[in-house]
N, C-alpha and C positions, 0 to 999 in steps of 0.2 A: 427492429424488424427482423424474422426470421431472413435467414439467405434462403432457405431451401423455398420458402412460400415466395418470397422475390423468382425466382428461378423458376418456378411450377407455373406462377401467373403470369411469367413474360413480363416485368416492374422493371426489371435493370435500370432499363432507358429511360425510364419516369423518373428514377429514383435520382440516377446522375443529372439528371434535368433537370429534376429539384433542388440540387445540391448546388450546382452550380448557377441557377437563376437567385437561390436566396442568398448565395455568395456576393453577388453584386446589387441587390438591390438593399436603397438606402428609402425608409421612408418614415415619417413616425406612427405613421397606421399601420404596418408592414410588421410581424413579429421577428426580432430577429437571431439570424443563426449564429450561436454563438460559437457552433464547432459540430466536430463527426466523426466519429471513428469506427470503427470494426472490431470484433475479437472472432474466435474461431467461426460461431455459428449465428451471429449477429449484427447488422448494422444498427446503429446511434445516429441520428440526430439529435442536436441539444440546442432548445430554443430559449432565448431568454423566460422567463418565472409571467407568465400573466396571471394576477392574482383573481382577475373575476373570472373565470372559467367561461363557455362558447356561451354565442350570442343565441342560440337553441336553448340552454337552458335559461339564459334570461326571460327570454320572451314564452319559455310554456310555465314557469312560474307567473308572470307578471300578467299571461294571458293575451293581453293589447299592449301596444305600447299607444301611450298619446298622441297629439300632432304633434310637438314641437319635438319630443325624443326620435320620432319618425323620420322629421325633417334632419334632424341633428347626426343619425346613424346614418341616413341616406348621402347627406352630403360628405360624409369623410369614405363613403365607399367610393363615390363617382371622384372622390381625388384620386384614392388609391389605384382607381381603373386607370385615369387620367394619366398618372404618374408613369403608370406599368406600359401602356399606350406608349407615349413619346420615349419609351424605352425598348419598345418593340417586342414587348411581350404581352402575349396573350392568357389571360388568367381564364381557364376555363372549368372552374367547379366551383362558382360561386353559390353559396346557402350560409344559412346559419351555423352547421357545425363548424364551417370552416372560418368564422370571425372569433375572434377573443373578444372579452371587455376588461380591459385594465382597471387597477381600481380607483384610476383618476375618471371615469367613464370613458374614455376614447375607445376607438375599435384598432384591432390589430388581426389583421387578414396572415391566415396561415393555411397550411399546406398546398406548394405549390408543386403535388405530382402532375395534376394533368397542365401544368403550364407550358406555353412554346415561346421562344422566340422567331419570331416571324417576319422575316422580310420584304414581301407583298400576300400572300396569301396561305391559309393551309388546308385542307381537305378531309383532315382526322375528322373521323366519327369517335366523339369519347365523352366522356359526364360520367355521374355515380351509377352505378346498374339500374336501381329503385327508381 
């Protein structure tokens, strides 16, 4: 990520947010952060390798998904919520481009900018523009 476009769009505090929510969280659905670093004019984050690419592309290839593939992406989301929940975070840009599919088919929930921790309530107005 550029710094100058972090900086022009006001990202910092998403960005450390990010950094430090997928520092701590542990899940098998959850892609995880393997590390992050900086050089002069760019930050890094480095996520482990998901070989099937977002769950957006599967599904404008595939068109439909079935019931049972339905039922099966559905239920490892409502963990992942579950999971993030009793851990007091808030994950809030849930869609398609933000899941992976590994190429065991499991889902793996990634980018956590507009995430929060939350300890009773928040008030943020935030999601993708579109």
């Amino acid at each position: 990520m550029k710094k100058t476009s972090i900086i022009k769009q006001k990202q910092l505090r998403h960005i450390i947010s990010e950094v430090q929510i997928m520092s701590i969280v542990r899940h098998p659905f959850i892609a995880d952060l393997v590390g992050h670093f900086q050089d002069e004019n760019r930050l890094y984050m480095v996520l482990e390798f998901v070989a099937g690419g977002e769950l957006f592309t599967l599904l404008r290839n595939e068109r439909t998904f079935n019931t049972s593939a339905s039922i099966f992406y559905a239920a490892e989301l409502v963990a992942v919520l579950a999971y993030l929940h009793a851990n007091s975070i808030v994950y809030r840009d849930l869609k398609p481009e933000n899941v992976l599919v590994a190429e065991s088919g499991h889902l793996k929930v990634c980018d956590f900018g507009l995430s929060k921790i939350v300890q009773d309530r928040t008030w943020t107005m935030c999601g993708t523009a579109e």
